[in-house]
MOPAC internal coordinates of N, CA, C and O (Angstrom, degrees):
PM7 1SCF
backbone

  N    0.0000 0     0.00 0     0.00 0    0    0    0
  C    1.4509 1     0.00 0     0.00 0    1    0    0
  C    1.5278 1   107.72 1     0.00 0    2    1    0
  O    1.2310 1   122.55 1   -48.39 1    3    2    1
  N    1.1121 1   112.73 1   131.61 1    3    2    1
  C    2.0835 1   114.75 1   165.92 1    5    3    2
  C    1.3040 1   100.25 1   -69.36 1    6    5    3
  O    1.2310 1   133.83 1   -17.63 1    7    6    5
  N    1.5246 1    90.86 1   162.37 1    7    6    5
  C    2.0173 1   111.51 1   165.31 1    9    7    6
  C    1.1543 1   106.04 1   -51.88 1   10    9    7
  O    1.2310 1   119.48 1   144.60 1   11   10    9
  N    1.2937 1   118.61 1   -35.40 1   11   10    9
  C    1.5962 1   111.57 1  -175.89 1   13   11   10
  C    1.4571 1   107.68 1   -41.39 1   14   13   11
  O    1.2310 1   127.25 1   102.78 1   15   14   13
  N    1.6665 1   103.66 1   -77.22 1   15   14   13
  C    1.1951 1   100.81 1  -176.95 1   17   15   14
  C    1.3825 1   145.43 1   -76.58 1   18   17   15
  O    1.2310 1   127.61 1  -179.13 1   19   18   17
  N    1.2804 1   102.96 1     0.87 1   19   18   17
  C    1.6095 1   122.05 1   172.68 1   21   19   18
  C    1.6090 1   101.59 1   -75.32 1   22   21   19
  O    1.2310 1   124.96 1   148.40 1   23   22   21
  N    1.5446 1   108.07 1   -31.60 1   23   22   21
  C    1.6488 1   104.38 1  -171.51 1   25   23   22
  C    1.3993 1    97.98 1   -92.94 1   26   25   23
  O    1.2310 1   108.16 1   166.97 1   27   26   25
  N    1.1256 1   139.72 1   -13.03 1   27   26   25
  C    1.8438 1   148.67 1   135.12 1   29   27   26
  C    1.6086 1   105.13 1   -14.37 1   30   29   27
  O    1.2310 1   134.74 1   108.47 1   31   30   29
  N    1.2145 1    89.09 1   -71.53 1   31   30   29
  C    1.5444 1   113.87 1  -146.73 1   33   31   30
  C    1.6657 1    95.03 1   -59.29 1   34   33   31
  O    1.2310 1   124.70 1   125.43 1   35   34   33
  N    1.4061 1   108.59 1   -54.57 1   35   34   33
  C    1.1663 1   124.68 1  -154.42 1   37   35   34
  C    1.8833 1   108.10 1   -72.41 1   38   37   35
  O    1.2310 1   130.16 1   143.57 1   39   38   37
  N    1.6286 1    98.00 1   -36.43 1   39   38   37
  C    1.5259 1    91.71 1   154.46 1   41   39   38
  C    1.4442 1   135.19 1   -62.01 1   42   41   39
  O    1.2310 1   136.37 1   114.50 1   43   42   41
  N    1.3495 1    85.90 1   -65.50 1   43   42   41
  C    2.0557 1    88.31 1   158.46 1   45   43   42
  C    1.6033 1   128.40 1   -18.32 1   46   45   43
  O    1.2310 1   124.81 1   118.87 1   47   46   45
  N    1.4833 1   108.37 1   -61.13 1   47   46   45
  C    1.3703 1   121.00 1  -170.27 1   49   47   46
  C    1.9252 1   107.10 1   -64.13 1   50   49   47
  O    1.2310 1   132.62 1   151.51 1   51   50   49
  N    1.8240 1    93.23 1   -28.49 1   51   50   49
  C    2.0641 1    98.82 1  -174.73 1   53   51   50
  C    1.6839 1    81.88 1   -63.21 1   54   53   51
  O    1.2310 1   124.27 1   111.14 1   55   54   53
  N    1.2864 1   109.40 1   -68.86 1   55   54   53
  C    1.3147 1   112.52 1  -155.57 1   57   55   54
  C    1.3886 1   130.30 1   -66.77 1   58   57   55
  O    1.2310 1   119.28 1  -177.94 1   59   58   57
  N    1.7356 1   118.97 1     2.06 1   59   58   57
  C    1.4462 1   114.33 1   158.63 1   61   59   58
  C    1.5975 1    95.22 1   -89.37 1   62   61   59
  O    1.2310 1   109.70 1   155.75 1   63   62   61
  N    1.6950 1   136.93 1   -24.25 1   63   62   61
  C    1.2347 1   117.93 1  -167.79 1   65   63   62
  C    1.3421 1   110.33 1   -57.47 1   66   65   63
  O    1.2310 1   127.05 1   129.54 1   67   66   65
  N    1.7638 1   104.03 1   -50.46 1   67   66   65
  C    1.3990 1   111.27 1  -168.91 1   69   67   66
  C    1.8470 1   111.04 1   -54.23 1   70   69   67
  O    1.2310 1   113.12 1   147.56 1   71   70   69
  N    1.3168 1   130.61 1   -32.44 1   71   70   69
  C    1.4843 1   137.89 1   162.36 1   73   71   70
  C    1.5435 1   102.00 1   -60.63 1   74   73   71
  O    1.2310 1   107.24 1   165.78 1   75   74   73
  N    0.9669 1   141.38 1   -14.22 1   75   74   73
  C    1.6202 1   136.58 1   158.31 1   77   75   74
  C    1.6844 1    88.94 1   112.21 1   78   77   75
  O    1.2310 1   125.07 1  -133.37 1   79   78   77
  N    0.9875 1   107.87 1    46.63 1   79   78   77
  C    2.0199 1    98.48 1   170.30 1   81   79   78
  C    1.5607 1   100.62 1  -103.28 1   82   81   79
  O    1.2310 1   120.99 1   -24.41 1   83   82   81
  N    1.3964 1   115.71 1   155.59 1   83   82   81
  C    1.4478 1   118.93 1   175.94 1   85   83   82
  C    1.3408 1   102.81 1  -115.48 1   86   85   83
  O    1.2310 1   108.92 1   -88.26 1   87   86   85
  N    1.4486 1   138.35 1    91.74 1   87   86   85
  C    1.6482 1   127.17 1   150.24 1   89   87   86
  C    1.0674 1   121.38 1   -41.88 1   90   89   87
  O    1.2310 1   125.27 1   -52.85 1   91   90   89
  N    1.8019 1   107.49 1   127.15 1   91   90   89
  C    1.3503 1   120.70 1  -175.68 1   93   91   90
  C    1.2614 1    81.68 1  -134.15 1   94   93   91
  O    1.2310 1   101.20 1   -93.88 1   95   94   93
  N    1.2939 1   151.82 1    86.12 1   95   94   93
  C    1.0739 1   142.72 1   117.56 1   97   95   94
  C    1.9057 1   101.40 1   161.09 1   98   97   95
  O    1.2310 1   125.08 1   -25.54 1   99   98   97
  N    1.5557 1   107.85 1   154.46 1   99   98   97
  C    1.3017 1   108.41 1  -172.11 1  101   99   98
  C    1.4613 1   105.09 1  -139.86 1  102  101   99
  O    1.2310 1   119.18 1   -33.18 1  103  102  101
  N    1.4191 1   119.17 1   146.82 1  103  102  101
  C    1.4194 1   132.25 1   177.18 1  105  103  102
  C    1.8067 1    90.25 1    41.43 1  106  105  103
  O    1.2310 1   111.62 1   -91.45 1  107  106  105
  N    1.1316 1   133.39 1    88.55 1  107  106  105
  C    1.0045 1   123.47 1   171.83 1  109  107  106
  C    1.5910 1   113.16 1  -112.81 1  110  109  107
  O    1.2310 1   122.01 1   -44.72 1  111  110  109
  N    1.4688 1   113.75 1   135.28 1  111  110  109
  C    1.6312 1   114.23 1  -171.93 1  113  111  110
  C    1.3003 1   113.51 1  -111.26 1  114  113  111
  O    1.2310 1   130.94 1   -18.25 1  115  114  113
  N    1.6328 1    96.50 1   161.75 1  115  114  113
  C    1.5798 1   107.45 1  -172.90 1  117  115  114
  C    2.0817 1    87.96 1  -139.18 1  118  117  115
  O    1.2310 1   137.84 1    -0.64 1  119  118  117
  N    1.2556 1    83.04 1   179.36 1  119  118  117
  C    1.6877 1    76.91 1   174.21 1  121  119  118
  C    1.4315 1   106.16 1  -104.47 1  122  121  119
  O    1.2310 1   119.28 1  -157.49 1  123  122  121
  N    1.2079 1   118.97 1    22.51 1  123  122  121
  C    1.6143 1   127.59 1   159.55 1  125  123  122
  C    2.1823 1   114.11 1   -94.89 1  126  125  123
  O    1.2310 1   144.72 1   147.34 1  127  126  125
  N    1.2484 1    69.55 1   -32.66 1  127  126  125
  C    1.6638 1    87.52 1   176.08 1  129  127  126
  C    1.3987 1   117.33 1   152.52 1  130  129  127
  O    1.2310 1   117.62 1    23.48 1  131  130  129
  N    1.5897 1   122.13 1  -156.52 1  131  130  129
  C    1.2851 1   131.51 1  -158.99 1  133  131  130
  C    1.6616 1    94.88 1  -138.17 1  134  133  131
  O    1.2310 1   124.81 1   -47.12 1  135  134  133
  N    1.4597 1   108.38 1   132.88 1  135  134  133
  C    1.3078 1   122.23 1   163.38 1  137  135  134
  C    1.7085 1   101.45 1  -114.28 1  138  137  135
  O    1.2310 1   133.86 1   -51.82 1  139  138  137
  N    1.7072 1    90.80 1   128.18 1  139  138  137
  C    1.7044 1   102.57 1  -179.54 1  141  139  138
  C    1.3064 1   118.94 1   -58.41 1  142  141  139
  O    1.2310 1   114.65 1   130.61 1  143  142  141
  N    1.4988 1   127.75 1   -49.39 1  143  142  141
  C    1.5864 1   126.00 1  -172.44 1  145  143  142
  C    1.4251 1   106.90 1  -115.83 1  146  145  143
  O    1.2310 1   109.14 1   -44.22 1  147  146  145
  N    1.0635 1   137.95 1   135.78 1  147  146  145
  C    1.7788 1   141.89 1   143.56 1  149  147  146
  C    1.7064 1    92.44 1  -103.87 1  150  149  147
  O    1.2310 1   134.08 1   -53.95 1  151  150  149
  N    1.1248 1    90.39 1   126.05 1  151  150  149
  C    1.4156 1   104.40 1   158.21 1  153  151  150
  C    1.6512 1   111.51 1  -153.74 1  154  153  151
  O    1.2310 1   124.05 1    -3.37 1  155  154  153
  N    1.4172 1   109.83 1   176.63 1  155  154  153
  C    1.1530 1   114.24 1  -174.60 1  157  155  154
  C    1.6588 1   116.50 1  -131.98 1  158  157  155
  O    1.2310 1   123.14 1   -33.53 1  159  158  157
  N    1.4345 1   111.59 1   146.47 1  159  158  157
  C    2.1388 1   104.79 1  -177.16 1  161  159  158
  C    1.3434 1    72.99 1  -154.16 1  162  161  159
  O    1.2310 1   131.72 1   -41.01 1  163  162  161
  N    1.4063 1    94.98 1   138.99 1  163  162  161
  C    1.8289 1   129.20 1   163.02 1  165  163  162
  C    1.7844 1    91.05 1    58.54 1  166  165  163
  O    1.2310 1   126.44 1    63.44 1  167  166  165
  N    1.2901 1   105.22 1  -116.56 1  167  166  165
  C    1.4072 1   142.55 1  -156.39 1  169  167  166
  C    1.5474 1   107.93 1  -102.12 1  170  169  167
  O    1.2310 1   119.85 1   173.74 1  171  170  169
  N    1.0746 1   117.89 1    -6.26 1  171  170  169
  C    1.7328 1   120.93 1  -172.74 1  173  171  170
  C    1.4161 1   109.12 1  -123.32 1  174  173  171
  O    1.2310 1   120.15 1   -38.23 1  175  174  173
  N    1.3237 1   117.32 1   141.77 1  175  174  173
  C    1.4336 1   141.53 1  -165.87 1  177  175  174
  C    1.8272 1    87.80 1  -107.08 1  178  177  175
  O    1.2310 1   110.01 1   -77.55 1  179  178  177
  N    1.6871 1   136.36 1   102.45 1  179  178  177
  C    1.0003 1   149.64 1  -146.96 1  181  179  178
  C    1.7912 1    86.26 1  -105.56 1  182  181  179
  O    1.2310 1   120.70 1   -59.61 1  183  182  181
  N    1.3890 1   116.27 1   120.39 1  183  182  181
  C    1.3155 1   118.35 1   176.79 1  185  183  182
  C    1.7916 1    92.95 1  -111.37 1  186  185  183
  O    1.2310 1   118.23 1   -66.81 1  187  186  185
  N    1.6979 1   120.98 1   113.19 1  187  186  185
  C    1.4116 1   108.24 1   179.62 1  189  187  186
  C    1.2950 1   121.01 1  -138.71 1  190  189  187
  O    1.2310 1   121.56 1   -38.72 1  191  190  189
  N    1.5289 1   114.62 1   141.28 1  191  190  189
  C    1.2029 1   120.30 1  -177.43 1  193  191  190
  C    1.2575 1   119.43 1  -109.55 1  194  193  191
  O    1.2310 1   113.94 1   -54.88 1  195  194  193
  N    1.1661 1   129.07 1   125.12 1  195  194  193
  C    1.4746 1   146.81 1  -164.52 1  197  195  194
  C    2.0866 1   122.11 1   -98.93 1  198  197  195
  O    1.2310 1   128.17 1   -84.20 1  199  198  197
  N    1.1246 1   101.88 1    95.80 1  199  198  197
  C    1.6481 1    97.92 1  -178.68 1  201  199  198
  C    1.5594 1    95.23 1  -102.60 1  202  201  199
  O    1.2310 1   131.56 1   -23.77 1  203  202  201
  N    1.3030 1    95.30 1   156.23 1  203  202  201
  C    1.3506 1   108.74 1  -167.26 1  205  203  202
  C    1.8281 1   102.09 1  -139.28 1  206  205  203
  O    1.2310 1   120.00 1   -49.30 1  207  206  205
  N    1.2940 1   117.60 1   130.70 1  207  206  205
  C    1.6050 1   103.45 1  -162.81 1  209  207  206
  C    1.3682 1    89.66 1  -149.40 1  210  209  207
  O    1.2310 1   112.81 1   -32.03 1  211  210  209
  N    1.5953 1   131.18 1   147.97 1  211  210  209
  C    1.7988 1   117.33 1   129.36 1  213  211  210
  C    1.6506 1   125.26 1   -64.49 1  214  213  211
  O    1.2310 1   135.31 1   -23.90 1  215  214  213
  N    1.7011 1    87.98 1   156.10 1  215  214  213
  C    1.9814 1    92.15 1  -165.32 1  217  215  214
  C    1.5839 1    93.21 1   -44.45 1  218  217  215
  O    1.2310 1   117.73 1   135.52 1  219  218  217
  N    1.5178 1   121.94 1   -44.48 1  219  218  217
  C    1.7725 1    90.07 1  -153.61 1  221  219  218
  C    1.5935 1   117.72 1  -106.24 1  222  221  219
  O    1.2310 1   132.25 1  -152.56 1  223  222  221
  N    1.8344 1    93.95 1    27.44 1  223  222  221
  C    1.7737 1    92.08 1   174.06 1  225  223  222
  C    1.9557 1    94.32 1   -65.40 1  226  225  223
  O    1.2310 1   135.11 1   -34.83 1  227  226  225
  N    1.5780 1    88.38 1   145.17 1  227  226  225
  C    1.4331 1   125.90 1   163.48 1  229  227  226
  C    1.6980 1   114.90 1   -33.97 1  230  229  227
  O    1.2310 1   129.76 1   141.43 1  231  230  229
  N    1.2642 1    98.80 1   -38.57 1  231  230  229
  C    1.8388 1    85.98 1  -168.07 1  233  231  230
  C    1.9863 1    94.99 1  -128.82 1  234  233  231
  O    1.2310 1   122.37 1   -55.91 1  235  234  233
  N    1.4641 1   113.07 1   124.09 1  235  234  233
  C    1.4583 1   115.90 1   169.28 1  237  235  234
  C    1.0386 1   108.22 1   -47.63 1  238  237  235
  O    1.2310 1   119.97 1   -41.90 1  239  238  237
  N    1.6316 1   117.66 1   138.10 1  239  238  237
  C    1.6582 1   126.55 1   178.15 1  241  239  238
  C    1.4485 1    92.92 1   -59.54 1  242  241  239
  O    1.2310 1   116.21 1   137.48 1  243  242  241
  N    1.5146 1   124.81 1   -42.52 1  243  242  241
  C    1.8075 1   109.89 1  -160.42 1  245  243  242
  C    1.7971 1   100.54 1   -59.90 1  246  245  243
  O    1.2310 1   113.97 1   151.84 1  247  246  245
  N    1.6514 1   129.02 1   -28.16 1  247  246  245
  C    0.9688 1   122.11 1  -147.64 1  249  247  246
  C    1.7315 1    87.43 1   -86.28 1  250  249  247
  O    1.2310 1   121.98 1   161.49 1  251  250  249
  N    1.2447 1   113.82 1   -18.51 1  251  250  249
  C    1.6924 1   118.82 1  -171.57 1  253  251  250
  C    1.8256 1   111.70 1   -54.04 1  254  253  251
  O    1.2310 1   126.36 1   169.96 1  255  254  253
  N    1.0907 1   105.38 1   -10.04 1  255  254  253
  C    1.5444 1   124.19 1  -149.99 1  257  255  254
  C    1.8800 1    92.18 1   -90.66 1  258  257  255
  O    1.2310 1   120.20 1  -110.60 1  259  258  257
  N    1.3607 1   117.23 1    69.40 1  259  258  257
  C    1.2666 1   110.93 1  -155.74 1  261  259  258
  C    1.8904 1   105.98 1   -76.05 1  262  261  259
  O    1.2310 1   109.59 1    -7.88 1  263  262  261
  N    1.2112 1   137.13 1   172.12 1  263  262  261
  C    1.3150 1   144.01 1   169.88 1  265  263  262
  C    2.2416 1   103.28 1   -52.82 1  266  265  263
  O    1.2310 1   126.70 1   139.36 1  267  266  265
  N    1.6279 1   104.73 1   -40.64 1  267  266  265
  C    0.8695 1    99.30 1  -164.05 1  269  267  266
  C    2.1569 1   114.75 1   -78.03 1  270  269  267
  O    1.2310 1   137.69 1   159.75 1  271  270  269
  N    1.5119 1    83.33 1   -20.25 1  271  270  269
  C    1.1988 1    96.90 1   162.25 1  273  271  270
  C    1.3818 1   146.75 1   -70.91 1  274  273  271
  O    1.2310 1   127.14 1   134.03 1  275  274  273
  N    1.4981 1   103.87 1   -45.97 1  275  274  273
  C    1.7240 1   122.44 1   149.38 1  277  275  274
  C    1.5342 1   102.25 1   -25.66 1  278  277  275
  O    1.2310 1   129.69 1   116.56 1  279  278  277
  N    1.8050 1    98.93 1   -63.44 1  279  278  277
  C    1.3666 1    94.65 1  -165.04 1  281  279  278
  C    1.7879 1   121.86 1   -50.80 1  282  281  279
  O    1.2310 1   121.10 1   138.67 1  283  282  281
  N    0.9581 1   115.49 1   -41.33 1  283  282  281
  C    1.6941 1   136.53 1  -170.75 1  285  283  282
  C    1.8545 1    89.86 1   -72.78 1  286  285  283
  O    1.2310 1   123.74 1   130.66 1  287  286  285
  N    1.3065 1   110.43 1   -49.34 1  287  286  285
  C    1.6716 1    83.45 1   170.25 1  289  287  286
  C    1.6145 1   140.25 1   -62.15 1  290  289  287
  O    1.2310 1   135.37 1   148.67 1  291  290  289
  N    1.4727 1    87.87 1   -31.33 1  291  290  289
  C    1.3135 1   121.58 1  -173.92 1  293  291  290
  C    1.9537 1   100.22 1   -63.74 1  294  293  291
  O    1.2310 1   120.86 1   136.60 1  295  294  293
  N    1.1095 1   115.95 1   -43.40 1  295  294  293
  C    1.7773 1   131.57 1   172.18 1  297  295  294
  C    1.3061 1   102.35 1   -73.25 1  298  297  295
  O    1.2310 1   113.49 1   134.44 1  299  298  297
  N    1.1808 1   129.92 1   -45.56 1  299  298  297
  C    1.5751 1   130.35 1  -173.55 1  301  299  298
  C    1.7083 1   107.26 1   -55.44 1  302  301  299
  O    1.2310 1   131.20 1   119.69 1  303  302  301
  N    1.2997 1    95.99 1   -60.31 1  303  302  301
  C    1.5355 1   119.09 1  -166.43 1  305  303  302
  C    1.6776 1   101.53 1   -67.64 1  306  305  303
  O    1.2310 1   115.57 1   137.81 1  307  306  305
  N    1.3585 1   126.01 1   -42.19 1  307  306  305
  C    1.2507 1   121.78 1   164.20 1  309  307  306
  C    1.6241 1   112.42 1   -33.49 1  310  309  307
  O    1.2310 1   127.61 1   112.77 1  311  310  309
  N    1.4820 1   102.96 1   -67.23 1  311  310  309
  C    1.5793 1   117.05 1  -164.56 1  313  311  310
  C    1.7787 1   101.08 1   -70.97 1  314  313  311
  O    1.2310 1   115.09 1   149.82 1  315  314  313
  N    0.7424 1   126.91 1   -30.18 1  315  314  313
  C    1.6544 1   126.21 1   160.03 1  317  315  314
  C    1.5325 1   114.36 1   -43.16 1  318  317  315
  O    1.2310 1   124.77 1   124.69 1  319  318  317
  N    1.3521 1   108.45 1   -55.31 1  319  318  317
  C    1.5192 1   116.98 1  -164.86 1  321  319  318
  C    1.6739 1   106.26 1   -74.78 1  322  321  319
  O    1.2310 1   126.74 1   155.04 1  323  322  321
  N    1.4672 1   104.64 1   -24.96 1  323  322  321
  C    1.1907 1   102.36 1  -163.89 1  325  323  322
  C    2.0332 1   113.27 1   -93.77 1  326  325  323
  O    1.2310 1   124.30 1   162.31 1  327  326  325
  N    1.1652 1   109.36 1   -17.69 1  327  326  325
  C    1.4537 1   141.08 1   148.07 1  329  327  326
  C    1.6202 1   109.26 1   -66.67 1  330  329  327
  O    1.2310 1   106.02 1   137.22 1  331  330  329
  N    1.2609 1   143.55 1   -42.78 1  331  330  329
  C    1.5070 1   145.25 1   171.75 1  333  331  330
  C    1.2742 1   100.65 1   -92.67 1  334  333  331
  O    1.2310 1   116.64 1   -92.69 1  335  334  333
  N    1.2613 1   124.00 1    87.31 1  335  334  333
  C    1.8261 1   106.33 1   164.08 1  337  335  334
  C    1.4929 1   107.78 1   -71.56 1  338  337  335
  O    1.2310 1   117.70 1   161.23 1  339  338  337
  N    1.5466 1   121.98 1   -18.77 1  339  338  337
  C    1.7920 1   114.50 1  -159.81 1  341  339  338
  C    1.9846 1    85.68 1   -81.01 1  342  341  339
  O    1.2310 1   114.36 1  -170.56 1  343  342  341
  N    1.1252 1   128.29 1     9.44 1  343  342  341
  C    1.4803 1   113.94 1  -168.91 1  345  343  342
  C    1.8701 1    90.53 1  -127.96 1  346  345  343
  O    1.2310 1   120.94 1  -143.98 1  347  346  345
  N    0.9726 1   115.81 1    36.02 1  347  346  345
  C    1.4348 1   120.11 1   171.92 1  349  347  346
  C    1.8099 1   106.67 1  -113.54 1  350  349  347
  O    1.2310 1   117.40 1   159.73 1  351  350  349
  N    1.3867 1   122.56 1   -20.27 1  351  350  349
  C    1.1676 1   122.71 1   144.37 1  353  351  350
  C    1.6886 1   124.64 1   -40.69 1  354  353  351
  O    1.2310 1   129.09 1   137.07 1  355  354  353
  N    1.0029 1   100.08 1   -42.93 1  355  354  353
  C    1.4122 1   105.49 1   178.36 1  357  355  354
  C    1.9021 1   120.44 1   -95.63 1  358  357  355
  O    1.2310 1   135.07 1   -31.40 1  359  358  357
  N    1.1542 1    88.44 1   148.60 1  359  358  357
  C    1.6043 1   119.27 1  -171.39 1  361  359  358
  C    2.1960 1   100.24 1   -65.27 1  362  361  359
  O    1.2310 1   126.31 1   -79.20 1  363  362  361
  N    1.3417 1   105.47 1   100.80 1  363  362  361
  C    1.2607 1    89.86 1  -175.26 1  365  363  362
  C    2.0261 1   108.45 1   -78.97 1  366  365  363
  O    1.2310 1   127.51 1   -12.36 1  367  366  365
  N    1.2806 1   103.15 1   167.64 1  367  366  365
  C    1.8509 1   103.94 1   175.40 1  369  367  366
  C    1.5520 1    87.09 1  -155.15 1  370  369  367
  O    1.2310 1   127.40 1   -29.67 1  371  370  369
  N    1.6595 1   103.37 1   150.33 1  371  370  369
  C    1.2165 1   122.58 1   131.99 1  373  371  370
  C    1.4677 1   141.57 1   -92.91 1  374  373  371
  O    1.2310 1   130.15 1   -47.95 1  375  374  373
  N    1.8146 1    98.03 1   132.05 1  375  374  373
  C    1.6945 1    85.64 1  -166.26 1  377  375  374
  C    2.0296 1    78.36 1  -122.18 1  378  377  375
  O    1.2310 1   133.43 1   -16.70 1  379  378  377
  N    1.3702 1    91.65 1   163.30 1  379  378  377
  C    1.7255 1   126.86 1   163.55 1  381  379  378
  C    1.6142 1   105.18 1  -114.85 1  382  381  379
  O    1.2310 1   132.43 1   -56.74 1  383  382  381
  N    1.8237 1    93.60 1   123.26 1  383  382  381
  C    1.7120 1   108.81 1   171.72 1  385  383  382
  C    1.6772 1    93.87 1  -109.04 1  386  385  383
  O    1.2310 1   129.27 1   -42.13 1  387  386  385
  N    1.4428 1    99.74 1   137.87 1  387  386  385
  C    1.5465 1    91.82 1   172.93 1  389  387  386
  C    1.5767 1    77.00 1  -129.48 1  390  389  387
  O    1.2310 1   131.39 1   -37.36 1  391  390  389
  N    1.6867 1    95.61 1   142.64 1  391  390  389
  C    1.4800 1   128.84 1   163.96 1  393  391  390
  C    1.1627 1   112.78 1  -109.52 1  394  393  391
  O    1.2310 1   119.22 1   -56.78 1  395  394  393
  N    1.1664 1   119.10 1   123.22 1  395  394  393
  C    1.8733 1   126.49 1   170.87 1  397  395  394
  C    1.3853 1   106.63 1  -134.38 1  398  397  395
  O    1.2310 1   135.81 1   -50.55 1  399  398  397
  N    1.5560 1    87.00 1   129.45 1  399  398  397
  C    1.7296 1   110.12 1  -163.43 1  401  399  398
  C    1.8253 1   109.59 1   -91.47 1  402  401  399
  O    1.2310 1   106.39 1   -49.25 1  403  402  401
  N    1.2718 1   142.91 1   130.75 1  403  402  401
  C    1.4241 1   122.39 1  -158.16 1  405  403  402
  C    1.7149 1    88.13 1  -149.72 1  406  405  403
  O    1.2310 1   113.63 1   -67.56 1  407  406  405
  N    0.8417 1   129.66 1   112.44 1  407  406  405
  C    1.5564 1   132.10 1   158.33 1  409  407  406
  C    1.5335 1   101.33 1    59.72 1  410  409  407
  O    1.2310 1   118.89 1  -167.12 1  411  410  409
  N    1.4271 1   119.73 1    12.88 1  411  410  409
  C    1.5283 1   105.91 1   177.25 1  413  411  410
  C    1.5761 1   112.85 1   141.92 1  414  413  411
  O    1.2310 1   144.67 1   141.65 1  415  414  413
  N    1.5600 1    69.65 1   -38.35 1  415  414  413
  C    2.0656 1    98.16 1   179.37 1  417  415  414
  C    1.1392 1   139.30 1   -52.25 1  418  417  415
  O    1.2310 1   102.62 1   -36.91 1  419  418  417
  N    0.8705 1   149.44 1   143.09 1  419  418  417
  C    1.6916 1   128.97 1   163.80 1  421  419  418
  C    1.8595 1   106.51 1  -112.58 1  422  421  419
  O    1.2310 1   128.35 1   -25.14 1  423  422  421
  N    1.2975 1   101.52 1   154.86 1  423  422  421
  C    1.7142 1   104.14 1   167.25 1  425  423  422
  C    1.7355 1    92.22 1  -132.16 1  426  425  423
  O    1.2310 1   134.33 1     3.83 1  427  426  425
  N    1.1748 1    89.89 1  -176.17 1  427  426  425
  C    1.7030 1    97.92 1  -171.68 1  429  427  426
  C    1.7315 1   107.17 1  -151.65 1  430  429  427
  O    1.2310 1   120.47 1   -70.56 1  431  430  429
  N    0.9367 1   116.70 1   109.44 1  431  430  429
  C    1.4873 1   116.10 1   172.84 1  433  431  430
  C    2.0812 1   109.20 1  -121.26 1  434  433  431
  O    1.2310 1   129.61 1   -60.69 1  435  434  433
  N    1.6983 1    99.08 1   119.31 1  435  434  433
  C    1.1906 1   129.27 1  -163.11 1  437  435  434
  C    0.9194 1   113.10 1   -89.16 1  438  437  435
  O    1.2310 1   104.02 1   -91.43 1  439  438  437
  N    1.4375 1   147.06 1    88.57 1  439  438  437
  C    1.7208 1   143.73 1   158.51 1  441  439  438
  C    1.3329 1   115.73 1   -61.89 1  442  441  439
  O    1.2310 1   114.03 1   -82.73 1  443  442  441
  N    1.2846 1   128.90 1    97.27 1  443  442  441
  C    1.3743 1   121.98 1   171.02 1  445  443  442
  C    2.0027 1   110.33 1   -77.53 1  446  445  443
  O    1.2310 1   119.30 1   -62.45 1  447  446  445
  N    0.9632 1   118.93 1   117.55 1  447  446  445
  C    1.2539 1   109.43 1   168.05 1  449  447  446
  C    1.3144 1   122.62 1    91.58 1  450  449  447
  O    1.2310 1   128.02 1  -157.95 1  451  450  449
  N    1.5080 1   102.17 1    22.05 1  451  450  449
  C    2.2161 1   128.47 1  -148.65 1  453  451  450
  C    1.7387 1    86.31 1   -65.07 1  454  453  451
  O    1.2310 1   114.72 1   145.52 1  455  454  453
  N    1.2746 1   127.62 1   -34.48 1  455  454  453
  C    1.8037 1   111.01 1   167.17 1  457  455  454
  C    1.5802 1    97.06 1  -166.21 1  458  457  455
  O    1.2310 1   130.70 1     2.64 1  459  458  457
  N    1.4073 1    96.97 1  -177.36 1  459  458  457
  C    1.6145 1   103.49 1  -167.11 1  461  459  458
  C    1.5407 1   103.31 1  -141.74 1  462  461  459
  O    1.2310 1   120.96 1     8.48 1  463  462  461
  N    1.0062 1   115.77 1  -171.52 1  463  462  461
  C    1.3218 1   118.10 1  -158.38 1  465  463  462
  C    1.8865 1   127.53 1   -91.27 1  466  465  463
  O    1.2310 1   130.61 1  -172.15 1  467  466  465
  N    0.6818 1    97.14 1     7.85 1  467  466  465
  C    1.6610 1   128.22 1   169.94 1  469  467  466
  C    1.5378 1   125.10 1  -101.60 1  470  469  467
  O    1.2310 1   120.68 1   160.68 1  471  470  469
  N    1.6449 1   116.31 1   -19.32 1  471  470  469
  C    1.0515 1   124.84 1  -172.37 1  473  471  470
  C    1.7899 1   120.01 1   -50.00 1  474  473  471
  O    1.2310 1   120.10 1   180.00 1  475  474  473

């Protein structure tokens, strides 16, 4: 991963805490791939993926979030749950953090629930 996205990630993770999310786990791998955030709020086991872009790259981080990718989260997050039985109480979701970097800045746009597991 670049600084870019490690310094992505790492905003992301301030900015679901400050919304009351608890990270329990980071860059976590499967041999399908790696989902950047697990965290957890209320009743839901938060499965999240983090794009990280400047305002005037060409393609929106949310649009980065390809079908083939879902899928690889969608396998990741399986093999997570199935390794955590104490997190099978909980309601899993996928969310999308988009970070956009602007003169220094950051903005943050939050998908709660960006797809589910049937998609």
């Amino acid at each position: 991963m670049n600084e870019r996205g490690k310094k992505g990630e790492f905003l992301a993770a301030r900015y679901l805490e400050e919304k009351g999310y608890t990270v329990i786990a980071r860059n976590y791998h499967s041999r399908y791939g790696e989902i950047d955030l697990i965290c957890r709020k209320d009743s839901y086991l938060v499965f999240i993926e983090v794009k990280e872009r400047k305002v005037s790259s060409l393609v929106n981080p949310l649009e980065a979030v390809t079908a083939k990718k879902r899928e690889k989260l969608r396998l990741t997050a399986k093999q997570y749950l199935m390794q955590e039985e104490s997190s099978c109480l909980l309601q899993p979701r996928f969310d999308v953090v988009a970070v956009v970097e602007d003169n220094g800045g950051y903005s943050f746009c939050h998908v709660e629930n960006a797809f589910g597991e049937d998609e």
